[in-house]
C-alpha positions as CSV (number, residue, x, y, z in Angstrom):
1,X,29.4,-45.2,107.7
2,X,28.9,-45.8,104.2
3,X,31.5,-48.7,104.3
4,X,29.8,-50.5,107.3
5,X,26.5,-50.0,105.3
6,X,28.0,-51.8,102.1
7,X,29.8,-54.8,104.7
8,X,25.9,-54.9,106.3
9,X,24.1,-55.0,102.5
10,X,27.1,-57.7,101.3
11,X,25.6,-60.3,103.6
12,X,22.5,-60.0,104.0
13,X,21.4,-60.4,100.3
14,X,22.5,-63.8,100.4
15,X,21.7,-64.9,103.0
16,X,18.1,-63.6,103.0
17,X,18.1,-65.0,99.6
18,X,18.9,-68.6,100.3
19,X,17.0,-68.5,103.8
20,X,14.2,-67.4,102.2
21,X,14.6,-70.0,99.0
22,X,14.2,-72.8,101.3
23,X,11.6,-71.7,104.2
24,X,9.1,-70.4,101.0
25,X,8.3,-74.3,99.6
26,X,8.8,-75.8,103.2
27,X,5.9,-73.4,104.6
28,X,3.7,-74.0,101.7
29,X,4.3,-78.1,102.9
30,X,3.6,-77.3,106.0
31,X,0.4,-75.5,105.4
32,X,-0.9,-78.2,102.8
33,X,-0.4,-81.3,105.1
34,X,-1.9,-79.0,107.7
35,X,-4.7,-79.3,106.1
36,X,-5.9,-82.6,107.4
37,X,-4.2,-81.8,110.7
38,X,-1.5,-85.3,110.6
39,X,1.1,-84.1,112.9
40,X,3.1,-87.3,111.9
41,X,3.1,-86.1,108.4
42,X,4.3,-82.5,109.8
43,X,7.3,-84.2,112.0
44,X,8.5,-85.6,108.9
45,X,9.3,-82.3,107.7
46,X,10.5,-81.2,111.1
47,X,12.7,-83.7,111.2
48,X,14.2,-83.0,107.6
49,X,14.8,-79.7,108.2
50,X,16.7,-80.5,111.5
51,X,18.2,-83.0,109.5
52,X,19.2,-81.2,106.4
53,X,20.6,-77.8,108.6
54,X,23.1,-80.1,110.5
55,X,24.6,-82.1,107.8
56,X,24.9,-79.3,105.6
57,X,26.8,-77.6,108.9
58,X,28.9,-80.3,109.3
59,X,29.4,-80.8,105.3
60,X,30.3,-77.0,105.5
61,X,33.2,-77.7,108.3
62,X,34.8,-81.1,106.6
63,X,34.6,-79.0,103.4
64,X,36.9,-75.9,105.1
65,X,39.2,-78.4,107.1
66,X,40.0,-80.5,103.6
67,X,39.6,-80.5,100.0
68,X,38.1,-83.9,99.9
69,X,34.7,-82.5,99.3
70,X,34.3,-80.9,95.6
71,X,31.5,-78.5,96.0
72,X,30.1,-79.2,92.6
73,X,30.0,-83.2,92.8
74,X,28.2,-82.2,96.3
75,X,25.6,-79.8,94.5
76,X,25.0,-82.5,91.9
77,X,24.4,-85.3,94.0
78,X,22.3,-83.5,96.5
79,X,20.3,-82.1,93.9
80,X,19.5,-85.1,91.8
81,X,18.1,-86.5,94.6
82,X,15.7,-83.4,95.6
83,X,14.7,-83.5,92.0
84,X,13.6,-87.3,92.0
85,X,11.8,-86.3,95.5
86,X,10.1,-82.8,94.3
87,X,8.4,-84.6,91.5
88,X,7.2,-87.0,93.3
89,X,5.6,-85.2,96.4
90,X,4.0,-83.2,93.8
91,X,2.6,-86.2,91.9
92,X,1.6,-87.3,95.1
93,X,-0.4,-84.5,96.4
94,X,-2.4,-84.2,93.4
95,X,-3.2,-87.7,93.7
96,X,-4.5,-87.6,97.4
97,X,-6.4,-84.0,96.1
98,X,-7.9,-86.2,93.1
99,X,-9.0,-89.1,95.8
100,X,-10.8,-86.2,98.2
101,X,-8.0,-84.8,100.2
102,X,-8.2,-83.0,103.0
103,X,-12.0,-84.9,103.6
104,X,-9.8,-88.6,103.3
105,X,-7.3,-90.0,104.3
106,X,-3.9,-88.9,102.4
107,X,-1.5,-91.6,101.2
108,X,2.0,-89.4,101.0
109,X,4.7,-92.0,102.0
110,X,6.7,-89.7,105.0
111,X,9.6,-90.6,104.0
112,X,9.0,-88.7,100.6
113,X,8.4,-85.4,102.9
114,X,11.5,-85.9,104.8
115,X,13.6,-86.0,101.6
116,X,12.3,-82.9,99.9
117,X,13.1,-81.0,102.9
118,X,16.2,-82.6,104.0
119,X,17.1,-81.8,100.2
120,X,16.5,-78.3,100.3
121,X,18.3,-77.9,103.6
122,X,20.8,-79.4,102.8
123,X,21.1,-77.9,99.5
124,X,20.6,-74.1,100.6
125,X,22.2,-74.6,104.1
126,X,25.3,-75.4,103.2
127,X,25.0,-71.8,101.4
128,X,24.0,-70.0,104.7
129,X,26.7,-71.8,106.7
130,X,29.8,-71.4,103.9
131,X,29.3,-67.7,103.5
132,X,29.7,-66.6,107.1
133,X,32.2,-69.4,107.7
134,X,34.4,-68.2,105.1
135,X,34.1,-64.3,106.4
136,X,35.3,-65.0,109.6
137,X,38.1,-67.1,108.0
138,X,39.1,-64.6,106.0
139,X,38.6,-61.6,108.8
140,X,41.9,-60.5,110.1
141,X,41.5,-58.9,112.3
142,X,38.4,-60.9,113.7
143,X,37.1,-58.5,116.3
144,X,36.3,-55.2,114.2
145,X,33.5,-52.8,113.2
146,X,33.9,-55.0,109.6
147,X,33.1,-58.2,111.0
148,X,30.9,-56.7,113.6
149,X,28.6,-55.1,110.9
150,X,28.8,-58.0,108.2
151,X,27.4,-60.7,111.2
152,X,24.2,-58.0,111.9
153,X,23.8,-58.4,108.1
154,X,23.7,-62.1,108.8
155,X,21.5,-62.2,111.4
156,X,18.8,-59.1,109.5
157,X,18.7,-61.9,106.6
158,X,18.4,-64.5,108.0
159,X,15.3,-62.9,110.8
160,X,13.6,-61.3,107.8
161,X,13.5,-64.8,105.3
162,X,12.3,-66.9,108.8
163,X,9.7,-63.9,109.1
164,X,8.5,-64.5,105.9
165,X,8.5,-67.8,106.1
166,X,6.2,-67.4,109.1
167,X,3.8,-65.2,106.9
168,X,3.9,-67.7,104.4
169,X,2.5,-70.5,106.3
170,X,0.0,-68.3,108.1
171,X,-1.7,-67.3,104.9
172,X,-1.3,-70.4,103.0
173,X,-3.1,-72.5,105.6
174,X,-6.0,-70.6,105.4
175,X,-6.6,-71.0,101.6
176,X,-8.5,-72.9,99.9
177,X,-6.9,-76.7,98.9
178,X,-6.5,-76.2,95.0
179,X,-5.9,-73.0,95.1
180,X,-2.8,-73.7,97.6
181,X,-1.9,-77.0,96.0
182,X,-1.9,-74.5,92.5
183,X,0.7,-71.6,93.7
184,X,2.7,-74.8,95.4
185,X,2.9,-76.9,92.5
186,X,3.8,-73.9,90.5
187,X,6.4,-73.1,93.3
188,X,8.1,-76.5,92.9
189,X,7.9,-75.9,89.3
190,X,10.1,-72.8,89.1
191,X,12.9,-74.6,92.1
192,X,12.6,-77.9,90.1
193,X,13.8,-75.5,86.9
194,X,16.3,-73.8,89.2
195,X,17.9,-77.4,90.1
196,X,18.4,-79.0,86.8
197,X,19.8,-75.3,85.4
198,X,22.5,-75.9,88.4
199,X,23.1,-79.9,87.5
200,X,23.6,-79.6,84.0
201,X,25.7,-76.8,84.9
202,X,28.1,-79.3,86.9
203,X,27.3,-82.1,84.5
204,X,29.1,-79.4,81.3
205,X,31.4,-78.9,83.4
206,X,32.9,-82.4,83.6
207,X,32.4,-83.1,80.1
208,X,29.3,-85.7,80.8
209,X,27.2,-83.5,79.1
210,X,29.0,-82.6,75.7
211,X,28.8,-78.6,74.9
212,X,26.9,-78.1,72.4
213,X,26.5,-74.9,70.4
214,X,22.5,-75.1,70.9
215,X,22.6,-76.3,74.7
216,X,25.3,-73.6,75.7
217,X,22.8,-70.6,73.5
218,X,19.7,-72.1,76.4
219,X,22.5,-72.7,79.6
220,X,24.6,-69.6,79.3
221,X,21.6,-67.1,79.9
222,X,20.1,-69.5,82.4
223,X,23.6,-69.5,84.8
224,X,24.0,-65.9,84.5
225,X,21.0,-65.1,85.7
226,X,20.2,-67.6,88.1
227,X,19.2,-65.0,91.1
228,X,15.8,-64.4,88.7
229,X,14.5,-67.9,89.7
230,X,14.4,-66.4,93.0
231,X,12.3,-63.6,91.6
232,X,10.1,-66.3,90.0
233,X,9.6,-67.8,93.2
234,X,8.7,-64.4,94.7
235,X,6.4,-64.0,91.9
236,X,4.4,-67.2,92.8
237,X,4.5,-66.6,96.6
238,X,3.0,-63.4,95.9
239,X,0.0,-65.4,94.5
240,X,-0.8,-66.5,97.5
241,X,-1.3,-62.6,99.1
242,X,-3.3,-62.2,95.7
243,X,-6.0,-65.1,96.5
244,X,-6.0,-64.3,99.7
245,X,-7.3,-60.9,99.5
246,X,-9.5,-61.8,96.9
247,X,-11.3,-64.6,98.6
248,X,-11.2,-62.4,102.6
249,X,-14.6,-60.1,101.3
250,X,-16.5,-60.0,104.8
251,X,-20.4,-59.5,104.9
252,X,-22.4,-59.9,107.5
253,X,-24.5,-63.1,108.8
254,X,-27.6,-63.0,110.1
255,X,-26.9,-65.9,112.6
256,X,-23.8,-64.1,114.1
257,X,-24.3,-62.3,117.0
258,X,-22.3,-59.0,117.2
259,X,-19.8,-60.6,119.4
260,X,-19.1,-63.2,116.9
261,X,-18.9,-60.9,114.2
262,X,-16.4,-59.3,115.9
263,X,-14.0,-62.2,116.3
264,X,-14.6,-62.9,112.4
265,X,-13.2,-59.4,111.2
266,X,-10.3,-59.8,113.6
267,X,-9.5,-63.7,112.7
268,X,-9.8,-61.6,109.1
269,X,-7.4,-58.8,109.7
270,X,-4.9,-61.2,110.9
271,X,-4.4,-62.8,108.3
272,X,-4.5,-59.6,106.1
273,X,-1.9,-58.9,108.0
274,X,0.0,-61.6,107.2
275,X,-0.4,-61.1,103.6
276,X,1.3,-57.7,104.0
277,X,4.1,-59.1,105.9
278,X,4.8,-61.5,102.9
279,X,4.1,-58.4,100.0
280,X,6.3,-56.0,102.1
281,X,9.3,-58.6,103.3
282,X,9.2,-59.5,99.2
283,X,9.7,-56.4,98.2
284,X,12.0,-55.4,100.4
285,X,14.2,-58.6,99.3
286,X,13.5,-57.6,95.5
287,X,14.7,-54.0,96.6
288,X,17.9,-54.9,97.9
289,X,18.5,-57.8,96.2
290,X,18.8,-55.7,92.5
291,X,19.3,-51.8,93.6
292,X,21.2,-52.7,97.0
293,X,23.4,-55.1,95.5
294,X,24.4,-53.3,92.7
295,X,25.3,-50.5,95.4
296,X,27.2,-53.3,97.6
297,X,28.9,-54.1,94.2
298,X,30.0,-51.2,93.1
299,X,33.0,-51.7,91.0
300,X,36.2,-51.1,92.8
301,X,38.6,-49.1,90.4
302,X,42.3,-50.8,91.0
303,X,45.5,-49.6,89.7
304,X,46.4,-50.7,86.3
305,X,49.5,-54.1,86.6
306,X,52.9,-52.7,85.5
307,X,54.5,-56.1,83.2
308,X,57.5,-57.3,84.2
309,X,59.9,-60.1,82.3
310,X,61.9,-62.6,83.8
311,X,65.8,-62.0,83.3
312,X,67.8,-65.3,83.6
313,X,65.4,-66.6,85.7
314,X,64.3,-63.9,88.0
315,X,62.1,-61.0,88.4
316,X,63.8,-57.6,89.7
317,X,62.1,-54.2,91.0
318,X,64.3,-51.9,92.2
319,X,62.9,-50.4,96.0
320,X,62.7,-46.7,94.4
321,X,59.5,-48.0,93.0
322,X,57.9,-49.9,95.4
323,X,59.1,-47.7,99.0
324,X,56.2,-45.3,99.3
325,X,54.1,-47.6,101.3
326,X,51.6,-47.8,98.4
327,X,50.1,-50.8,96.6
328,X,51.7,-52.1,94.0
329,X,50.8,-54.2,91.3
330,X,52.8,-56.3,88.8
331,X,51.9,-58.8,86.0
332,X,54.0,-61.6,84.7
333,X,53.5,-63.8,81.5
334,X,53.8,-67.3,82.9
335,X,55.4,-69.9,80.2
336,X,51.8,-71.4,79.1
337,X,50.5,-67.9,78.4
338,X,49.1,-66.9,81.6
339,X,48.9,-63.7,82.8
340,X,50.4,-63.2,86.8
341,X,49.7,-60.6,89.1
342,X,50.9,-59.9,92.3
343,X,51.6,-57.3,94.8
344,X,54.1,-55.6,96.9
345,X,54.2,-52.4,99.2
346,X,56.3,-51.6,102.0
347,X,55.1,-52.3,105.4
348,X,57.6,-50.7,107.7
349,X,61.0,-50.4,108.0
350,X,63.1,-52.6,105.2
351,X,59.9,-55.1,105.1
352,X,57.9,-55.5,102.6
353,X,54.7,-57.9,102.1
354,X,55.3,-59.6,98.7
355,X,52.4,-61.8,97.6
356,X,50.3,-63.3,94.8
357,X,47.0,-60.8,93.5
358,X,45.2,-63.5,94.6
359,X,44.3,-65.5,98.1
360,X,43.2,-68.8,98.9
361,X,40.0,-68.2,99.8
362,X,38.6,-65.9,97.2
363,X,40.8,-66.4,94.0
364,X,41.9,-64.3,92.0
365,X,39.7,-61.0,92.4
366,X,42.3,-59.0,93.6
367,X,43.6,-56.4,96.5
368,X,43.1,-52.9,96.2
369,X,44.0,-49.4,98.5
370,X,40.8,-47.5,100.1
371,X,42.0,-44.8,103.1
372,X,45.4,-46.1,103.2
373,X,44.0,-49.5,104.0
374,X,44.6,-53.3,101.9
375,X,41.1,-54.7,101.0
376,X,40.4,-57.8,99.0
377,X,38.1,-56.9,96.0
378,X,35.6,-59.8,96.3
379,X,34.8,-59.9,100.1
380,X,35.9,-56.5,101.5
381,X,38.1,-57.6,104.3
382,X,40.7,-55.1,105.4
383,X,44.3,-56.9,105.8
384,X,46.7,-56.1,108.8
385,X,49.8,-54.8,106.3
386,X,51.5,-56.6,108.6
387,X,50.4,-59.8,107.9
388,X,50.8,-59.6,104.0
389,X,53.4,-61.8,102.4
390,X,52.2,-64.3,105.1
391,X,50.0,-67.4,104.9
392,X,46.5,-67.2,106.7
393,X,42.8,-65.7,106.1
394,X,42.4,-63.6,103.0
395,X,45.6,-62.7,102.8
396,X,47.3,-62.4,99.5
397,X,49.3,-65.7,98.7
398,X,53.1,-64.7,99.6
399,X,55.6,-65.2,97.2
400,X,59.2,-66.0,97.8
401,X,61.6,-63.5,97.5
402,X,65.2,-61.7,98.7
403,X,66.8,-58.0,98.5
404,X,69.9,-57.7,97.2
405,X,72.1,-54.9,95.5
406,X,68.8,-52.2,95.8
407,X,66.6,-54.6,94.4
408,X,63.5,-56.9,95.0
409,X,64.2,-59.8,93.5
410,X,61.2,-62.7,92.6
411,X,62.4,-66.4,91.1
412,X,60.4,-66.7,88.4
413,X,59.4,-70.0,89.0
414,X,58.3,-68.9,92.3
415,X,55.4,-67.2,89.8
416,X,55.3,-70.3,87.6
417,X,54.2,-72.5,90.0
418,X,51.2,-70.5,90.8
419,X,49.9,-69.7,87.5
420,X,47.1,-72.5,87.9
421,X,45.2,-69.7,90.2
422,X,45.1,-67.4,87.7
423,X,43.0,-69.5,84.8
């Protein structure tokens, strides 16, 4: 049980966290053009979202079915754009408050709307869609208890960040204009921060930036703990629960009859209400986002890579050591320095599944033995021990390799040519 609990907890945090990190700003949007009731100024960011979900769907699929699409060039360029778009829309909803917004007539260009949305969709969707896309990829079998339990994790995030996105809207719309316009800006604010921390990232990366020793003391604390601009924006949406109760004293007017009264404290409880949906649904996320990750993280103690040297140009283990159907793993000092690993253990018979310590989907993490089962280190899929030292799924790259005289033997530039996975 505690297994299917960890598979449940491994995809739900992120995908409640990057739900959630892109309904928060597009409710508080919603609720601040709803102010002056435009619906046309609403269907543009309707139509962004719709927009933004199904390219980054179909960005998701062209990027699993080639390699044409670099997922950091992708982040860059989407995000340069949403930054461009964010500072705008906020420059231009202080204007239309300065000129008397909600009372006239707001001058926010649509198109302006539709991009910051379609941005942030695009932007966080292609995060919801990749995750799940690459479990079920990497599931083998596909119908299991695993799988089964890891897609109610998808589906608990992914209810509980559109719940609170719901809440959101509900008690920002009700607030006062400046007050709303205040946590909003200040909501941008801390995603705007989040943005340029992720394209400078990419922009290091490639050398366009150069790595300086005083820009890498700011960046490298920034990337490694990106998930606490999420807490930032929890922070600031939390705000909005603080005004609200603040501002929702009720007392008693003479010209209300005791009908109407009525129908004020329950309009008032409502949205009360609301305001503990958001401070309960936040906490929640904080919760499991720190204390349930680090238990869905827990680190995985694998056995220890015995070295082995190449002899004339190839790699033997004699079967004695590798026959008791156990997990086995080996390391091998590639020619540039690199250090190999890669597995074998005996499936049945005189077969054996021999393979890199490593998989095309998630890299070089690792394999490792829990209840006589293979599971990959990073995203917890069990393999069929029948399928390893076969292509497909998460299973371990296989390596090329033949018996012979009571021996396993491995070309050594079998292990050469792989060494690139293991930098």
């Amino acid at each position: 049980m505690v297994q299917y609990l960890m598979a449940v907890l491994q995809t739900f945090i992120p995908v409640v966290q990057n739900v959630a990190a892109a309904v928060i700003p597009v409710a508080m949007v919603l609720a601040f053009l709803g102010k002056q009731q435009q619906e046309n100024l609403k269907s543009w960011v309707w139509h962004g979202v719709i927009c933004g979900l199904l390219s980054s769907f179909t960005i998701v699929i062209l990027r699993l079915s080639s390699t044409f699409i670099k997922r950091e060039v992708y982040e860059c360029g989407v995000l340069s754009v949403a930054l461009l778009a964010e500072v705008l829309l906020l420059i231009l909803f202080w204007r239309a408050r300065k000129k008397g917004y909600p009372d006239t007539d707001a001058t926010i260009p649509g198109k302006v709307i539709f991009t910051v949305a379609f941005t942030l969709l695009l932007y966080r969707g292609f995060e919801f869609f990749i995750f799940p896309a690459n479990m079920l990829i990497a599931a083998n079998p596909l119908i299991s208890l695993d799988v089964l339990f890891k897609m109610i994790g998808c589906l608990l995030g992914f209810g509980l960040a559109l719940l609170t996105g719901v809440a959101v809207f509900r008690v920002a719309k009700v607030l006062p204009v400046k007050s709303l316009l205040t946590v909003t800006t200040v909501g941008f604010i801390v995603i705007i921060a989040h943005q340029l921390v992720v394209v400078i990232q990419v922009l290091l990366g490639r050398g366009i930036i150069p790595m300086k020793k005083w820009l890498l003391g700011i960046m490298i604390p920034l990337i490694n703990y990106q998930t606490w601009f999420l807490y930032a924006l929890f922070a600031v949406t939390f705000a909005l629960v603080a005004i609200l109760y603040m501002g929702r004293k009720i007392t008693r007017q003479d010209d209300l009859n005791p009908a109407q009264y009525r129908k004020v404290l329950i309009t008032v409880r409502k949205q009360l209400n609301w305001g503990a949906v958001i401070a309960v649904n936040l906490l929640l996320v904080f919760i499991l986002s720190t204390a349930g990750k680090a238990y869905a993280d827990q680190k995985v103690e694998i056995t220890p890579a015995v070295p082995v040297s190449a002899v004339q140009g190839t790699i033997a283990i004699p079967l004695e050591k590798v026959s008791d159907g156990r997990l086995h793993r080996f390391s091998f000092r590639a020619s540039n320095g690199t250090t190999l690993r890669f597995i074998i253990i005996k499936k049945s018979g005189s077969a054996y599944g021999v393979g890199l310590d490593a998989c095309d989907i998630c890299g070089p993490t690792g394999y490792y033995e829990r209840e006589d089962q293979v599971v990959c280190k990073l995203c917890d899929v069990v393999m069929n021990k029948a399928t390893i030292g076969f292509k497909g799924g998460c299973n371990p790259v296989p390596l090329e390799y033949k018996m012979t005289a009571g021996k396993l033997v491995i070309p050594a530039a079998a292990l050469e040519k792989e060494k690139g996975r293991f930098k």
